[in-house]
Structure formats: structure tokens, C-alpha cells
C-alpha positions in Angstrom: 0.0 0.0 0.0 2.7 2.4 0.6 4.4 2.0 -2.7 0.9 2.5 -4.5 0.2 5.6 -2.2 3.8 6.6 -3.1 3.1 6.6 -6.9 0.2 8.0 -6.7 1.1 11.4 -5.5 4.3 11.5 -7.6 1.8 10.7 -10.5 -0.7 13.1 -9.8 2.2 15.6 -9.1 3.5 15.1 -12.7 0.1 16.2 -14.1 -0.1 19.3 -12.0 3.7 20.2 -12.8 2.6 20.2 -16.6 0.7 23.1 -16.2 2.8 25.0 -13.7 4.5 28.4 -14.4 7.5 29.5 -16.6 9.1 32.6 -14.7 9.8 35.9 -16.5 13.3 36.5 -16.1 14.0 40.2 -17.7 12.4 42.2 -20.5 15.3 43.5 -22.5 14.3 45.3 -25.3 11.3 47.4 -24.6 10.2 47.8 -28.2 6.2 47.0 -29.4 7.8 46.2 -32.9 6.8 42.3 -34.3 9.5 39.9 -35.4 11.8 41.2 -32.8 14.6 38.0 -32.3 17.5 37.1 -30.5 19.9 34.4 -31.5 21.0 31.8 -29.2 25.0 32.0 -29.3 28.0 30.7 -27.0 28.7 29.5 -23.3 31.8 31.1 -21.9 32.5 31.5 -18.2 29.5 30.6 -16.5 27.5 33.2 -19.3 25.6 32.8 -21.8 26.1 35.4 -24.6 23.7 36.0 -27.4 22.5 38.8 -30.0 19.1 40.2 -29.5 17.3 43.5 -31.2 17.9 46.2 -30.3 14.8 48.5 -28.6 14.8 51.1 -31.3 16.0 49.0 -34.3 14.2 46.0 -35.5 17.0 45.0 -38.2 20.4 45.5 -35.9 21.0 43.8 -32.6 23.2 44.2 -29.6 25.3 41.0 -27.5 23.8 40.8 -24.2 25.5 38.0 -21.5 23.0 36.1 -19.0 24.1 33.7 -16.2 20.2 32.8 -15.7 19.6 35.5 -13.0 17.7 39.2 -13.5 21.0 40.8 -12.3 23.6 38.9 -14.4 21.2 39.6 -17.6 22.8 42.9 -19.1 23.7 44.1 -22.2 27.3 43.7 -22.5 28.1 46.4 -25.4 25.5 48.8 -24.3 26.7 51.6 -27.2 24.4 53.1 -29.3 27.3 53.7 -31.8 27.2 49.5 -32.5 24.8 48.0 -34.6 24.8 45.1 -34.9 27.0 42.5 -32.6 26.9 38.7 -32.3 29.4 35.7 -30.7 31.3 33.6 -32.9 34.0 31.2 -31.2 36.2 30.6 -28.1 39.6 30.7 -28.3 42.6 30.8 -25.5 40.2 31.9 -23.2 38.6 34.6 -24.7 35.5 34.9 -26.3 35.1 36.6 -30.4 32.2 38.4 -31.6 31.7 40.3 -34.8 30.7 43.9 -34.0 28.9 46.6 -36.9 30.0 49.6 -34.8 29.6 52.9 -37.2 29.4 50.5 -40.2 32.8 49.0 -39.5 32.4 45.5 -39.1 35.5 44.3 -36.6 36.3 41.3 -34.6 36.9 41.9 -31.0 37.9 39.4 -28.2 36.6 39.7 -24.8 37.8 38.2 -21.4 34.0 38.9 -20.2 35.3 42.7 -18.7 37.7 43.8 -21.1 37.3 44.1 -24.8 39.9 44.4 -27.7 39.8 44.6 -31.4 41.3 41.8 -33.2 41.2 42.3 -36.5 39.7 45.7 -38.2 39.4 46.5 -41.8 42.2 48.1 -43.9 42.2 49.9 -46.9 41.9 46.5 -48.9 39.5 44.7 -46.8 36.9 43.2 -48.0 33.5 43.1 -45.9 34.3 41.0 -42.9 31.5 38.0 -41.8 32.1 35.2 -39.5 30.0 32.7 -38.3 30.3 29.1 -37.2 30.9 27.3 -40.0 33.6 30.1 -41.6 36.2 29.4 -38.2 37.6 27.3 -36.5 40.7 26.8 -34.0 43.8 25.0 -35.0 46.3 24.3 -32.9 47.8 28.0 -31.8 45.5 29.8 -34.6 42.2 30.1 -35.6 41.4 30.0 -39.4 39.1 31.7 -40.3 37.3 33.2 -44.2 39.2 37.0 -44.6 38.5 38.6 -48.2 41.0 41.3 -49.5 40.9 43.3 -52.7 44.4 41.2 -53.3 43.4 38.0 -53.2 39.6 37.7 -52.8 37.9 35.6 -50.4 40.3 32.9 -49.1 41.8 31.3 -46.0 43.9 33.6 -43.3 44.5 32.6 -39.5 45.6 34.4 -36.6 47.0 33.1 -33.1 44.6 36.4 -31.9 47.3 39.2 -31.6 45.6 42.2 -32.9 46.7 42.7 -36.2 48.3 39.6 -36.9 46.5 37.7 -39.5 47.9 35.7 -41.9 46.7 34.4 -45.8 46.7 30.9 -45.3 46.7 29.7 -48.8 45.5 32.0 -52.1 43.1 28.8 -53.3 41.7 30.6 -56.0 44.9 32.6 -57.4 44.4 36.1 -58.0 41.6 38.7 -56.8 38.7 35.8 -57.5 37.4 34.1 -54.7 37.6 30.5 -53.3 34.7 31.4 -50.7 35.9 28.7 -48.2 32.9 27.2 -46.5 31.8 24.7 -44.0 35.1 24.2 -41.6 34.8 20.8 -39.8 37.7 20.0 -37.4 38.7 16.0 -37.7 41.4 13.7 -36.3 45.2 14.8 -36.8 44.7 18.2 -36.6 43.3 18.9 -39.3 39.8 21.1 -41.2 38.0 19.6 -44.0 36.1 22.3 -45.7 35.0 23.2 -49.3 36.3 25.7 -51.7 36.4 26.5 -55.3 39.9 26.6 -57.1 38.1 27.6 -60.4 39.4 24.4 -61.4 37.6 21.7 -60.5 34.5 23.4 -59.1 33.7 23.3 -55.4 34.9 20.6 -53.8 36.3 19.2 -50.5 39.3 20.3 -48.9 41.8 20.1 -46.1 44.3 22.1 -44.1 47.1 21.7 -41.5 47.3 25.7 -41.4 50.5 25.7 -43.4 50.3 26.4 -47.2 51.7 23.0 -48.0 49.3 21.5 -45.9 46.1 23.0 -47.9 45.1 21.1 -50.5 42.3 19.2 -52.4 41.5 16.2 -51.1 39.6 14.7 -53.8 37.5 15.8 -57.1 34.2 13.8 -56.3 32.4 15.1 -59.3 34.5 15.4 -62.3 31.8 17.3 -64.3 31.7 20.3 -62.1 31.1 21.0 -58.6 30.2 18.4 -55.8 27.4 19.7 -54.1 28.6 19.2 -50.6 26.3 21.9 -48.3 27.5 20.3 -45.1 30.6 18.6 -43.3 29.6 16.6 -39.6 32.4 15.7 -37.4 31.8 12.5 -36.3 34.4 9.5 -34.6 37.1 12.1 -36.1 36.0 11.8 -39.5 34.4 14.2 -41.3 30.5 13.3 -42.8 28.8 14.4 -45.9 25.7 13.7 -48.2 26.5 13.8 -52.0 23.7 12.5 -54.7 22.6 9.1 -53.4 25.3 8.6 -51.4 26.7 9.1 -47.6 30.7 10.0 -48.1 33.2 9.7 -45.4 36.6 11.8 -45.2 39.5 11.3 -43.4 41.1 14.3 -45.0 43.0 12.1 -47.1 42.0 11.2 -50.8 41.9 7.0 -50.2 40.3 7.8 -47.4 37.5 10.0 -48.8 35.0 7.4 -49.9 31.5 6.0 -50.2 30.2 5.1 -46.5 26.5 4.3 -47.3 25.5 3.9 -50.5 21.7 3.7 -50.1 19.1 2.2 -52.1 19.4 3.2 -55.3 16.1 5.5 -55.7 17.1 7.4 -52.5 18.7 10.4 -52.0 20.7 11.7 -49.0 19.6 14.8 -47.1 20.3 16.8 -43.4 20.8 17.3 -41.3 23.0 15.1 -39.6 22.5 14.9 -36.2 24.9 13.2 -33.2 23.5 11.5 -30.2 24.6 8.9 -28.5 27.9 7.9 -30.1 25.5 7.6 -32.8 24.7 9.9 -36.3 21.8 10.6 -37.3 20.0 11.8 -40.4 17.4 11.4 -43.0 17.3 10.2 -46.8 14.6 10.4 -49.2 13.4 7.7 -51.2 12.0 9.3 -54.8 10.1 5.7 -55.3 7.5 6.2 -53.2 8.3 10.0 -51.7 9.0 9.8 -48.0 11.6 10.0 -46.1 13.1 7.5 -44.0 15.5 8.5 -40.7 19.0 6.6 -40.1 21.3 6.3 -37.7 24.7 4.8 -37.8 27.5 4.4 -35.4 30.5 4.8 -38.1 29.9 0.9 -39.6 27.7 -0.5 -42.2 26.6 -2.9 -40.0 25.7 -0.3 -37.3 23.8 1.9 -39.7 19.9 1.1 -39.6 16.3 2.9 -40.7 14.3 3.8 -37.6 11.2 4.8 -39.1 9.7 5.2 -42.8 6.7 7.4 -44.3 8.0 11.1 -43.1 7.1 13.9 -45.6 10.4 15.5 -44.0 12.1 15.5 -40.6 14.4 18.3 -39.2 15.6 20.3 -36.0 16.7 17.7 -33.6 17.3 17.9 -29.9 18.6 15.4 -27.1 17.1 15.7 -23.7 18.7 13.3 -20.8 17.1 10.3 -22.3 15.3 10.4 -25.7 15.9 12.2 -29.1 13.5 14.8 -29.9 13.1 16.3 -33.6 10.3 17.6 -35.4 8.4 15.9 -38.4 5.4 16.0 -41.0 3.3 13.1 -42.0 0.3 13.5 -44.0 -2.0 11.9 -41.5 -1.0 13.8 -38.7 1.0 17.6 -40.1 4.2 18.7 -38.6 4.4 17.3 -34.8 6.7 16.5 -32.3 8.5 13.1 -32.7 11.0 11.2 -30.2 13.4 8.2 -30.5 15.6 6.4 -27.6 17.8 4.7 -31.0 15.7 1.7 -31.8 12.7 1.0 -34.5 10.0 0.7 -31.6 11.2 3.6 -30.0 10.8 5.9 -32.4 7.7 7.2 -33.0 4.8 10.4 -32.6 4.8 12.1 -29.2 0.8 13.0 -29.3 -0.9 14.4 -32.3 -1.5 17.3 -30.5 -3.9 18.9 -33.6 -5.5 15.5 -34.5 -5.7 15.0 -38.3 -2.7 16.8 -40.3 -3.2 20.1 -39.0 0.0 21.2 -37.9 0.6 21.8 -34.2 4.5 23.0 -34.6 5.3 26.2 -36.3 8.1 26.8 -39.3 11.7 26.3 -38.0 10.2 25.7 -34.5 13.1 25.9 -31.4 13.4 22.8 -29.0 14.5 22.8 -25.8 16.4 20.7 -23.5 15.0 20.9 -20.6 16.6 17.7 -19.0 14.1 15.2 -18.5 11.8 16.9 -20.9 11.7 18.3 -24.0 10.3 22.5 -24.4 8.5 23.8 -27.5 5.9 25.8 -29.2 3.1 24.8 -30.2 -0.2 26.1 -31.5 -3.3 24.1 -30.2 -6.2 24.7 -32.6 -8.8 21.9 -31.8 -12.1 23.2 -31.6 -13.5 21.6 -28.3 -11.0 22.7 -26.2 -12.2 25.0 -23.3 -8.4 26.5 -23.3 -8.1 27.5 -27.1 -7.2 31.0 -26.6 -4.6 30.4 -24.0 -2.9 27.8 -25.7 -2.3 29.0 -29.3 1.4 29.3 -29.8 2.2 28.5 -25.7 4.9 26.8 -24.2 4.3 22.6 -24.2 6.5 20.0 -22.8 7.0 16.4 -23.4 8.9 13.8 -21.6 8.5 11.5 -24.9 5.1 9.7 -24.0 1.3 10.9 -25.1 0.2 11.5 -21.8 3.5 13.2 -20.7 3.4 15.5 -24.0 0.9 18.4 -22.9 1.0 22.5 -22.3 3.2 23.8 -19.5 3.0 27.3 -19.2 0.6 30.0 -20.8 3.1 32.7 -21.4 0.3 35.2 -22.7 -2.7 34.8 -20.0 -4.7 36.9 -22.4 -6.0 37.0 -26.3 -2.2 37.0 -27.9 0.3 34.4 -28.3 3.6 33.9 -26.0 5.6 32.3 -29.3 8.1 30.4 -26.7 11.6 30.6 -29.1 15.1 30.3 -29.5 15.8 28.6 -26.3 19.1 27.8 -24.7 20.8 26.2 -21.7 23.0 28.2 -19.0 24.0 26.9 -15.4 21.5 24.2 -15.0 18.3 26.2 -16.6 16.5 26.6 -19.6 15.9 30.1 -20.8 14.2 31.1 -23.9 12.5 34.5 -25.2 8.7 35.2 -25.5 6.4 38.0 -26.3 3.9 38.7 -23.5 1.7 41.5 -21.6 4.4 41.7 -18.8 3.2 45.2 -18.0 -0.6 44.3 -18.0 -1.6 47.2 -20.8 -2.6 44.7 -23.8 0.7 45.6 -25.8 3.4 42.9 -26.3 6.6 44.2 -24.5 9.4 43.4 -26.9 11.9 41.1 -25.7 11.5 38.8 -22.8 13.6 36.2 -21.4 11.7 33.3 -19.7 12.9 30.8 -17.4 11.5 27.1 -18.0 10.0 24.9 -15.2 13.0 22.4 -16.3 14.8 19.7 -14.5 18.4 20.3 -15.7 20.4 19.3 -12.6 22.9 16.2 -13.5 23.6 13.2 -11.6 27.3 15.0 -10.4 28.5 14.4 -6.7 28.8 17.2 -5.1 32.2 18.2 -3.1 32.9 20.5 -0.8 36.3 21.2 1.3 34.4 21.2 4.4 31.3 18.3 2.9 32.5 15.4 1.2 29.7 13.9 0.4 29.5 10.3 -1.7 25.9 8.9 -3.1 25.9 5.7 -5.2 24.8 3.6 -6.6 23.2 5.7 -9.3 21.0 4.0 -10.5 20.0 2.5 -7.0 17.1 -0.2 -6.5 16.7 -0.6 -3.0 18.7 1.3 -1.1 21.0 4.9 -1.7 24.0 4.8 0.5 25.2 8.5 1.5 29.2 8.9 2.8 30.9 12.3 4.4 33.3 12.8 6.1 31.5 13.5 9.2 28.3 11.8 9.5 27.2 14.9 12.4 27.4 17.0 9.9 23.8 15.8 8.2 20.8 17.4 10.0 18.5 15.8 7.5 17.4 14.2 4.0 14.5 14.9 1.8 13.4 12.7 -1.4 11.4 14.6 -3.8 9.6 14.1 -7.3 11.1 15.6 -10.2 8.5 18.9 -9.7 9.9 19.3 -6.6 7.5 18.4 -4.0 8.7 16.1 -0.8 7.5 12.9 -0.6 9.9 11.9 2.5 12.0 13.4 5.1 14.7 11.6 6.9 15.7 13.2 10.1 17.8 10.1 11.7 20.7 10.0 9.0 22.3 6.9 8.5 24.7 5.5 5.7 22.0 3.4 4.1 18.5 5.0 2.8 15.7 2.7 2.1 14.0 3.4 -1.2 12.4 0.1 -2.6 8.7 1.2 -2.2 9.1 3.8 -4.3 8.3 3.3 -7.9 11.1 3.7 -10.9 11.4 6.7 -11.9 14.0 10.1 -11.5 14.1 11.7 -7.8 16.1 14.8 -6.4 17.6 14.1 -2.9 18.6 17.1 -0.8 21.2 16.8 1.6 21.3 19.3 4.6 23.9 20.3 6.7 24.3 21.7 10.1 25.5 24.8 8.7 22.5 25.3 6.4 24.3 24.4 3.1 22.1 22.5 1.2 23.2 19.6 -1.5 21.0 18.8 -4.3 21.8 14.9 -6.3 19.9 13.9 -8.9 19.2 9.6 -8.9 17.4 7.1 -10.5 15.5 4.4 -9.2 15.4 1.5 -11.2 
């Protein structure tokens, strides 16, 4: 009876927590203008920096730095004289961004106080524009895509002096371009990318960051151009779809080769996707028009469909135990799909908009909110008694039907919250929304939200003064605790995963009972004498 009566409150807690509350973290652009964005960057010192509009400018944007509290949310520039600013990479310890300041793009690095340029347009520059997939770091350097009135758009790197940048290789000769494209870091040291020598077309490519050390690695299409869009890093190879075909490269021409040749009346598509020591991605078969999604662990014998009769899948996201991505059927529209790696596993979270209306926007974000999956979605069926509040609100879904349902109602009245471009910092899950934070009936401009997420991992945690031990972890009966001074506990509380307690233990000993509790994820907090409190995530099995 008291493992039944223990289930049944954690269950009954799970439904509740589905519809509890999202916090608003910080409204930070103040601006009633639609389509205002930000764009999820890079993690670097406990801070998460990102781009976001600016409050007087719907087309240029500002780099603000969040550590997932109201005070540590602040715009880092803060200059009206800058434009436009967004992260790029990290490299020895300091973080670059691209800044638009008076319509001089530059590249500055930043310890998180201080800021320098880096490199700064000359009288021959062409216009400067990084992103990911145009830099990457290389041993002492980064290389990155530099274009100058000399040479054209080609490959330069730079240990990060200011100043000091260096043409790589002229690829192309002469003031034409090579456009380098698509830099994917593999074993040895080395980038694969793709280039044009205005030779052989666009084709793949590799570099050591010497001149020598750049060169083609193979012509894959003889006629003209390949037709490589993307390069995945994978088990220190470099992946690639090209015609019907899924290529491996090790960056050497024998080694750049066929991996998967599917079936002959499909063709390869993206995005590829890694989880789980595992790649995934999706081919289409022109036969009978659907798509099927793969996964393969490097070997043909490893490589496997996991489902059939997708219109198209895209935008995947892992959570701490399933893969999440987004898909269109014609029975059921463009919904929220999961997979744990095997056929039977993979399959429709809840048709949320029964039928094939759609219940996911275009491009939707997902995000990882630990043991759930967070999202936006736009719940149109008739009956419901909640229509208004849940068109385009924030849903959550731990991968099962019942488990896949709306979380919070961002916008309590007749708008839309349009939960987007979320992103993980220090153990949370924050994403922006557009809400009536004010409570005047106009949308605000740019808010940040904090997610009701469970992002806490199973660590240990250590203290000079608390050394304390749990295992095992997974545990199925009992949870043994060790510190280094057993006094030192003034008690123990188990919770469910929404946080409420379910059981307090006040006697510590080494050895904590949990078999009449049913499987599932718990917290266990840990108090000291001292007041310091210890959170540790487990699973019962």
C-alpha cells in the first residue's frame, strides 16, 4: 500500500507540474515592434552570450551576457554607436564576436570585462562575416574566411594578436574568390572544408594551417562542382551527403569514400545529427516519396532505418534520455517526434492537432529541458475549453502521449507567448517570449523566460568542508550516503522531479531505504548543520 500511495502522489504531481508556471526573467528590449529576435549564441565563463534587437531597431541587434539571473542579464556592449554584434568562437580563453560599430564590421575578443579589437578592416579589406561554420581553431591559430581586394575571399588565421592575420593559402589565385565554407575539425589536426579553385568546381578540402598542408583532397564530381552543403564531425571523420550517397573523409584522398551507398532510388539529405555515439540523419526515397530517418554508429553494419513514411524531418534535440526532432506526415501535419535509437522507439509524441493540421510552427526551437523536452506549439482543436490560451504556448513532453501536454501559458490573455530560441545556461533553460508583462494589452518586446526544467545532472557534489558520496546511481533498493563527518547531516528529503517532498529523513544513516518507491528520476537534498544544502539527482530503477 505504501508503494501504490507513493506513486500515486508523484503521478498526480507530474500532471499538475505540466501546467505549472514559466518565470519571467528580464524584459530587454522594450520595443512593441513584431519579429523582434534574438539568437542563441555561445557559453563562456559561466555566461551565456547572445544577439538580440535592439529596442529602437528591428533589423540590428546588440550582444547581451546572461548567467540565468535578473542581475547577471545585461547588455554587454551597451553603445548606441554598434549595430549590430553577435558571438562567434572561443579561443585561448577569450571569447570573439563580430561587431557593426559605425558601419565598420571588426572582430573583437573579450575576457568577459575587457574588450579588444582583433582584426579591423584596412584599406583593402573586403566586408568582414564570420560565423560558425567560416572558423575554427587550430592548434595556436584560428582560421578563419578573410577577403581582401588582393586575393579575394580565401583562407587567413591568426593566433589572436591584434593585427596579426595571416593568408593561409590563395586557393583561387588572383583577386577571385575561393569562398571557403563549412570548416569541420577532424582527427590529426586537421579542417575539411570546401572551396572552389576555379578548377575543378567546389569541392572538399583540407588544411594543416601551413600552405603546404592545404590542398584538395579529392574531385568527387569530375563534371563540375560536388554539391557538398555540409561537413559533420563524427568519430574524427568528417560526414557528408553527396547524390545518393553518404561519403566519409578522413582528410586524405583514399580515405575519402563512399560510407553508405543507399538504395538506389534514394537520396541523402540533413541534417545530420549526433547523439549517442550515434549519427543521425534522414534520406529520401524518390520511389515512393517519404523520407526515412538513419542512424549509424561509423559501420555498415551499425547503420539502420528507424522509421519510414516522413514527408520531412528536421531540427533535432537530445534531452537526458530520448531524441526529440520535429516531423510532417500526411496523416498527422508537422508534430513533435522522439526516438531512444531503436525502431519501436521511435515514434509520434501525441498528435496534438489531431488530423494533419499542424501543431508545430516553421523552423520551431526545441528545448532541452533535462528530462523533458520544451517547445511551441499552436493548439487549434475546436473543443477545447483553453483555445485562446494555448495558441502558440509553451508545451513540454517527456516522450510519452500522456506526458506531452501544455506547461505554461506565457500570454494569459487574447495574444500568443511564441516560446523561441531557447538555450541552456548553469542548470536552466531560458528562452524569449512575447507577453503583456506590463498588463496594458501591448506585447513588450523582448523577454527572457525561465523554464520549469529539470536540468540538474547526476554529479556528486564536493565541498572542502562536505565530502559527500551517493551511489549507486541507479540504485534499486537502497541509496548509501558517505561524508566525512556523518554529524554533519541534519536531514534528508526525497522529492519528485517537480519538486515536491514525498519523505523526510531526520535520523541519518549511511543506508536509505528506497524500494517502495516506484522507478522513476528523484532529487535528494542533503542538509547540513551549517544550512548548506546539497541537491543529487538519482534514478530508481
Amino acid at each position: 500500500m505504501k508503494k501504490l500511495y507513493l506513486f500515486l502522489i508523484c503521478s498526480f504531481i507530474i500532471i499538475l507540474n505540466s501546467f505549472s508556471q514559466a518565470t519571467h526573467l528580464k524584459t530587454i528590449s522594450t520595443s512593441n515592434e513584431t519579429n523582434q529576435t534574438i539568437r542563441p549564441g555561445l557559453t563562456f565563463n559561466g555566461n551565456h552570450y547572445f544577439s538580440a534587437s535592439k529596442s529602437n531597431f528591428l533589423t540590428f541587434s546588440t550582444m547581451w551576457k546572461t548567467d540565468g539571473t535578473e542581475s547577471g542579464t545585461i547588455d554587454f556592449i551597451d553603445s548606441d554607436d554598434v549595430f549590430d554584434a553577435s558571438p562567434i568562437f572561443v579561443f585561448n580563453n577569450d571569447l570573439y564576436y563580430l561587431a557593426n560599430e559605425l558601419n565598420v564590421r571588426t572582430i573583437y575578443k573579450t575576457d568577459g570585462i575587457n574588450s579588444i579589437p582583433v582584426i579591423t578592416p584596412t584599406a583593402t579589406s573586403l566586408q568582414i562575416g564570420f560565423d560558425h561554420r567560416t572558423v575554427a581553431t587550430l592548434n595556436s591559430n584560428f582560421i578563419f574566411f578573410y577577403g581582401d581586394t588582393t586575393t579575394g575571399f580565401e583562407l587567413y588565421s591568426s593566433d589572436g594578436t591584434p593585427g596579426n592575420i595571416t593568408l593561409v593559402k590563395d586557393i583561387r589565385p588572383g583577386t577571385a574568390s575561393s569562398f571557403p565554407n563549412y570548416f569541420t575539425k577532424i582527427a590529426g589536426n586537421k579542417i575539411v572544408f570546401t572551396a572552389n579553385d576555379g578548377t575543378n568546381g567546389t569541392e572538399l578540402w583540407v588544411t594543416d594551417g601551413t600552405s603546404a598542408g592545404t590542398q584538395l583532397v579529392k574531385d568527387i564530381d569530375t563534371s563540375g562542382s560536388s554539391g557538398i552543403t555540409k561537413l559533420t564531425s563524427f568519430n574524427g571523420k568528417a560526414y557528408f551527403a553527396q547524390g545518393n550517397e553518404i561519403w566519409e573523409s578522413d582528410g586524405t584522398e583514399a580515405g575519402t569514400q563512399i560510407f553508405l551507398n543507399l538504395r538506389s532510388d534514394d537520396t541523402s539529405d540533413q541534417p545530420f545529427y549526433e547523439y549517442n555515439n550515434e549519427l543521425y540523419f534522414t534520406a529520401y526515397d524518390t520511389t515512393f516519396n517519404f523520407v526515412d530517418l538513419w542512424k549509424t554508429n561509423g559501420t555498415i553494419t551499425g547503420s539502420s532505418i528507424l522509421a519510414s513514411g516522413l514527408e520531412y524531418a528536421d531540427v533535432f534535440q537530445k534531452t537526458n534520455t530520448l531524441l526529440f526532432f520535429a516531423a510532417y506526415t500526411n496523416a498527422n501535419g508537422y508534430e513533435l517526434w522522439r526516438t531512444d535509437g531503436t525502431p519501436q522507439g521511435t515514434y509520434l509524441t501525441r498528435d496534438i492537432n489531431p488530423g494533419p493540421e499542424d501543431s508545430l510552427v516553421t523552423d520551431p526551437s526545441l528545448g532541452n529541458g533535462g528530462d523533458k523536452l520544451f517547445f511551441e506549439s499552436v493548439f487549434i482543436t475546436s473543443n477545447s475549453v483553453l483555445e485562446d490560451e494555448q495558441d502558440g504556448e509553451l508545451w513540454s513532453s517527456d516522450g510519452t502521449e500522456v506526458g506531452t501536454l501544455l506547461n505554461t501559458t506565457i500570454d494569459s490573455g487574447s495574444g500568443e507567448g511564441n516560446p523561441d530560441d531557447f538555450f541552456n545556461i548553469n542548470d536552466k533553460l531560458i528562452f524569449k517570449a512575447d507577453a503583456d508583462v506590463n498588463g496594458n494589452g501591448t506585447n513588450a518586446g523582448i523577454n527572457l523566460w525561465i523554464a520549469d526544467a529539470n536540468l540538474l545532472s547526476n554529479t556528486i557534489y564536493t565541498t572542502k568542508e562536505n565530502n559527500i558520496i551517493l551511489y549507486p546511481n541507479p540504485a534499486k533498493d537502497y541509496l548509501i550516503i558517505k561524508t566525512n563527518n556523518v554529524l554533519n547531516i541534519e536531514e534528508i528529503s526525497l522529492y519528485c522531479l517537480d519538486g515536491r517532498e514525498i519523505a523526510k529523513y531526520y535520523k541519518y544513516n549511511s543506508k536509505i531505504c528506497i524500494e517502495n518507491i516506484e522507478s522513476g528520476t528523484y532529487i535528494l537534498n542533503i542538509k547540513t548543520l551549517d544550512g548548506t544544502k546539497k541537491s543529487v539527482k538519482f534514478i530508481k530503477s
